[in-house]
MIGU-721137 format. One line per 8 residues: number of its first residue (from 0); their letters; for each residue z, x, y of N, C-alpha, C, O. Coordinates in Angstrom, 2 decimals. Layout:
<rs>
NUM	a	Z,X,Y,Z,X,Y,Z,X,Y,Z,X,Y  ...;
</rs>
This chain:
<rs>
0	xxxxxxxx	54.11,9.22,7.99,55.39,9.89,7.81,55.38,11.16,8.66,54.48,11.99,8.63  56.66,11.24,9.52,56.70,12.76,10.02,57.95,13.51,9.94,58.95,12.93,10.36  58.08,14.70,9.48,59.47,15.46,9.84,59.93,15.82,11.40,59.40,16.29,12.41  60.97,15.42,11.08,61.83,16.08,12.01,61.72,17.71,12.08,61.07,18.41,11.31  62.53,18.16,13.23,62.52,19.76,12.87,63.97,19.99,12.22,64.22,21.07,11.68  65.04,18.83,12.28,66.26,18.83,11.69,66.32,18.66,9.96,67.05,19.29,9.18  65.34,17.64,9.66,64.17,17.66,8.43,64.10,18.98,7.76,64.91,19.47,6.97  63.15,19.41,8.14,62.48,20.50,8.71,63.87,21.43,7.87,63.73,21.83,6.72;
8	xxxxxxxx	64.72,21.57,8.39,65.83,22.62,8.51,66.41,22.60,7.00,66.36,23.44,6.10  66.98,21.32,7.08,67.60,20.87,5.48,66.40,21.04,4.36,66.59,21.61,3.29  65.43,20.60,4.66,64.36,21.16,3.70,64.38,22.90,3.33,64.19,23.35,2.20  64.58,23.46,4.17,64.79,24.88,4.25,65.74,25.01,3.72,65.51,25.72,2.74  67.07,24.65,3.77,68.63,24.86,3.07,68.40,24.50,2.07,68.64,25.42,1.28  67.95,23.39,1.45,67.77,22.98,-0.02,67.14,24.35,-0.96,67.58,24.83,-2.00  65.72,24.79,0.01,65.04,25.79,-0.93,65.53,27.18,-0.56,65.00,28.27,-0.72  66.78,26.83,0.03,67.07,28.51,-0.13,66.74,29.61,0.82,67.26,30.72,0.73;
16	xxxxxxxx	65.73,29.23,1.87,64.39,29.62,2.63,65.19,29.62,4.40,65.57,28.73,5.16  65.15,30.65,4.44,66.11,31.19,6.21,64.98,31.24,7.24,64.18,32.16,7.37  65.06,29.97,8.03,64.05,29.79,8.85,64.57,29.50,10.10,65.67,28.97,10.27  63.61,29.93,11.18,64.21,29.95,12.42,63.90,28.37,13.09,63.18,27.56,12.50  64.59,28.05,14.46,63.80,27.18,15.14,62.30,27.19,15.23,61.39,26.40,15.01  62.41,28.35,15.64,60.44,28.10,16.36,59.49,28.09,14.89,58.45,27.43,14.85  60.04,29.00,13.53,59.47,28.70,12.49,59.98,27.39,12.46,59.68,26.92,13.56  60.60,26.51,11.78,60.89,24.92,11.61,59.68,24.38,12.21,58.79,23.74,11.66;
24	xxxxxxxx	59.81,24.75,13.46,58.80,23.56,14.59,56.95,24.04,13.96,55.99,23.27,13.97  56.94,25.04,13.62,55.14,25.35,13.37,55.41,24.84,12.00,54.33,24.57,11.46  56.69,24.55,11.04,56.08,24.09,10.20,56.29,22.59,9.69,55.82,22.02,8.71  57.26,22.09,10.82,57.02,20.79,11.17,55.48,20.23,11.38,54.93,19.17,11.06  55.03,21.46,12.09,53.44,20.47,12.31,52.26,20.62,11.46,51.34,19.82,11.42  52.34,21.58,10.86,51.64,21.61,9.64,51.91,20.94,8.34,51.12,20.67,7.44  53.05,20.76,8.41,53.57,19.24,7.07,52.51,18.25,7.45,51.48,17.80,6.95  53.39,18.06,8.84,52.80,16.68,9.51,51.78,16.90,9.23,51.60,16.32,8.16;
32	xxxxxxxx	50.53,17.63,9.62,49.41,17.25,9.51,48.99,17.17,7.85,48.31,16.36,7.23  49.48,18.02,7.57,49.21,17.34,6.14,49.94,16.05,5.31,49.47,15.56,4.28  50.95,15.71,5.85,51.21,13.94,5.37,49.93,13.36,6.07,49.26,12.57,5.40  49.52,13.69,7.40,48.63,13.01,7.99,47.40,12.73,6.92,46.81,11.67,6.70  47.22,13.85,6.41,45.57,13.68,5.51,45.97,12.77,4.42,45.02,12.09,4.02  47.23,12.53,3.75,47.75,12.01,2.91,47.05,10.63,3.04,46.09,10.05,2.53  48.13,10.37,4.09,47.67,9.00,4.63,46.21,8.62,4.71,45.85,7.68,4.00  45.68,8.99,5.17,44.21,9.23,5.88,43.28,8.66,3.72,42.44,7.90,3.23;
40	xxxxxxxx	44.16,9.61,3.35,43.00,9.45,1.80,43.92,8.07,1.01,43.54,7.08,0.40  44.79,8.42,1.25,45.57,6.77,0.83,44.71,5.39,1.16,44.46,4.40,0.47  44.38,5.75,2.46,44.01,4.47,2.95,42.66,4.21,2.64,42.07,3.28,3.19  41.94,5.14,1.56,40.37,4.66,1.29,40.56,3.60,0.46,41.67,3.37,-0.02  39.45,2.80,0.19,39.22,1.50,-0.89,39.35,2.43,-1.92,39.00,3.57,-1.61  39.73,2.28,-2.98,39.14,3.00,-4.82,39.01,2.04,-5.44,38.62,2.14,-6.60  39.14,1.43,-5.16,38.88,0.15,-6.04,37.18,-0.05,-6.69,36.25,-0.24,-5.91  36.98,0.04,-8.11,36.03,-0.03,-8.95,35.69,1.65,-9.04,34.82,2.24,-9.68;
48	xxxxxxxx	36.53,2.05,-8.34,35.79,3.80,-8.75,36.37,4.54,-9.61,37.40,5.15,-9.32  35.85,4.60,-10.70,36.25,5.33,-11.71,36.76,6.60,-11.93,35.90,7.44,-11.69  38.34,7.29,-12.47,38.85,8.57,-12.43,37.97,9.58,-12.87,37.39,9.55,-13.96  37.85,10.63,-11.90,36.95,12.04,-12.87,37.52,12.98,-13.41,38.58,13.32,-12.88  37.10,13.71,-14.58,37.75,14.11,-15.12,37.53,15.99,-14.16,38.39,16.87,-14.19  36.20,16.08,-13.44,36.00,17.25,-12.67,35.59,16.60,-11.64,35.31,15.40,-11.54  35.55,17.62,-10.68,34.55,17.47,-9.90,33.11,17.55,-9.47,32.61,17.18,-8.40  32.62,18.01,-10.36,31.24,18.00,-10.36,31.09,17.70,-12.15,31.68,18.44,-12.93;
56	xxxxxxxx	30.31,16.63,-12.60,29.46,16.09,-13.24,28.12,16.68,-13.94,26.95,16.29,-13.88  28.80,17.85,-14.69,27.54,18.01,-15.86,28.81,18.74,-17.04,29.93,19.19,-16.79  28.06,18.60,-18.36,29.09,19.32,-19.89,27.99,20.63,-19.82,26.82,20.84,-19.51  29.31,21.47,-20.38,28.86,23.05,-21.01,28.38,22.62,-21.84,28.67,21.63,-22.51  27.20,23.64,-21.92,26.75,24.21,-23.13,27.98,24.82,-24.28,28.98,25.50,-24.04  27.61,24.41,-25.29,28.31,25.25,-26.36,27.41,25.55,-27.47,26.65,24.69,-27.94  27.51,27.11,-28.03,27.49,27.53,-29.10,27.60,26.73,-30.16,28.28,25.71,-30.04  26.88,27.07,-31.58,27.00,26.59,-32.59,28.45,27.31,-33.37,28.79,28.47,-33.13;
64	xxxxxxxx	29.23,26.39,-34.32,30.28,27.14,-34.61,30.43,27.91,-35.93,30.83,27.50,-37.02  30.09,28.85,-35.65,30.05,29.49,-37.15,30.28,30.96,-37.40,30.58,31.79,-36.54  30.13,31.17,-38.58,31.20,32.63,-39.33,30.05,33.71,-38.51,28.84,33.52,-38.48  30.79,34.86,-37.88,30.10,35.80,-37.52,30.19,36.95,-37.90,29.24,37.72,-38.03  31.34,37.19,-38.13,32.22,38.36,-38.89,32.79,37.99,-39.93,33.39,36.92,-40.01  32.64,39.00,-41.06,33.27,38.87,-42.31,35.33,38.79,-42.11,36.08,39.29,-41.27  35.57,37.99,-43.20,37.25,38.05,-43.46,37.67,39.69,-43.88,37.43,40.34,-44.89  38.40,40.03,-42.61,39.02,41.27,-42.96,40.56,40.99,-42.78,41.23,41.83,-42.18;
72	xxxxxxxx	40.87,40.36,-43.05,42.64,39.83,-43.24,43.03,40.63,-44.00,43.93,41.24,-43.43  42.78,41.29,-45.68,43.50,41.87,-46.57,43.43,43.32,-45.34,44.49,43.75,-44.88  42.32,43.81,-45.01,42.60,44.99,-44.77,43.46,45.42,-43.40,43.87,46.56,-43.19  43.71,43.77,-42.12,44.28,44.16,-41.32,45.89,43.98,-41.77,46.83,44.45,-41.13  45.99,43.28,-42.87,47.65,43.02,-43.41,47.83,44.35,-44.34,48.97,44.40,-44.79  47.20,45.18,-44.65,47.47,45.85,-45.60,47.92,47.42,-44.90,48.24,48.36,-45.63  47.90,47.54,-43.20,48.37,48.12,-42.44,50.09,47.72,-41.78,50.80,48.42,-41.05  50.35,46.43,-42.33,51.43,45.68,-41.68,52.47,46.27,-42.58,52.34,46.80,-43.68;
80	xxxxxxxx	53.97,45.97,-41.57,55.32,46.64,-42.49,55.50,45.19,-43.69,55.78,45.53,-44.84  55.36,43.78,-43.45,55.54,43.39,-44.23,54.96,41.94,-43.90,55.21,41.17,-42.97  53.82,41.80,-45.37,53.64,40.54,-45.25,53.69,39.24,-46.34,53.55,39.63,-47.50  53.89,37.65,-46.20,54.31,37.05,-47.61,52.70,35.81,-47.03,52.39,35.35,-45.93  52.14,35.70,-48.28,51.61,34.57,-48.18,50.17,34.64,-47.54,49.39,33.70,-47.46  50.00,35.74,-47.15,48.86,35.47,-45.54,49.23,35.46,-44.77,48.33,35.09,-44.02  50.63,35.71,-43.83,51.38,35.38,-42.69,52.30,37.12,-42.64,52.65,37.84,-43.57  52.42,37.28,-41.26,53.36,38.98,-41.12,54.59,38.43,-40.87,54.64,37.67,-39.90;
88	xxxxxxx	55.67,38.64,-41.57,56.92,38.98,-40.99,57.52,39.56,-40.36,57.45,40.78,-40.27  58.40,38.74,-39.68,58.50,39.78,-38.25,60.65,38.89,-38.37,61.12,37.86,-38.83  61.22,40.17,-37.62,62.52,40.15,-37.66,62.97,38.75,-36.80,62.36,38.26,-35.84  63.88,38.38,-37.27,64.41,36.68,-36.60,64.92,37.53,-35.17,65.55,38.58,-35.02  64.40,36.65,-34.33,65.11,37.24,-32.78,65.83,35.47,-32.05,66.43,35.20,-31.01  65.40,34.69,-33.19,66.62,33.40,-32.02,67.71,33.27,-33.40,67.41,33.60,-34.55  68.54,32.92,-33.12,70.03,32.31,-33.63,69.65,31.11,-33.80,70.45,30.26,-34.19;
</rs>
């Protein structure tokens, strides 16, 4: 696939984006070359190769999950203008 520089132009009008000829044309060819790589990776076999979820292949470490700090909820709600339940109320701001 390649753009035009007329391409090129209307692509620019669509996004709004005030570009000259000689800009159009440098970025005519830098599209292009990048549809080019497109193509280029399109056209490998994948077939039997399985999706990754990264790119490089090892799991984090993780921590054990557990209590480190004591429950101080009463004393950070007991600074609040108003609370029901365990939860702060806070003024309705949607309709």
């Amino acid at each position: 696939m390649s753009l035009t520089p007329e391409q090129i132009q209307r692509i620019a009008l669509l996004a709004r984006i005030e570009i000259s000829e000689a800009e159009a044309h440098a970025t005519g060819g830098h599209l292009n070359e990048i549809f080019k790589l497109i193509e280029q990776m399109q056209a490998v076999d994948t077939q039997g190769v399985e999706p990754m979820a990264h790119a490089q292949e090892f799991s984090q470490r993780l921590r054990d999950d557990i209590v480190s700090e004591a429950d101080q909820r009463a004393a950070y709600q007991a600074v609040a203008p108003e609370t029901e339940a365990g939860l702060y109320l806070v003024p309705k701001v949607i309709e």
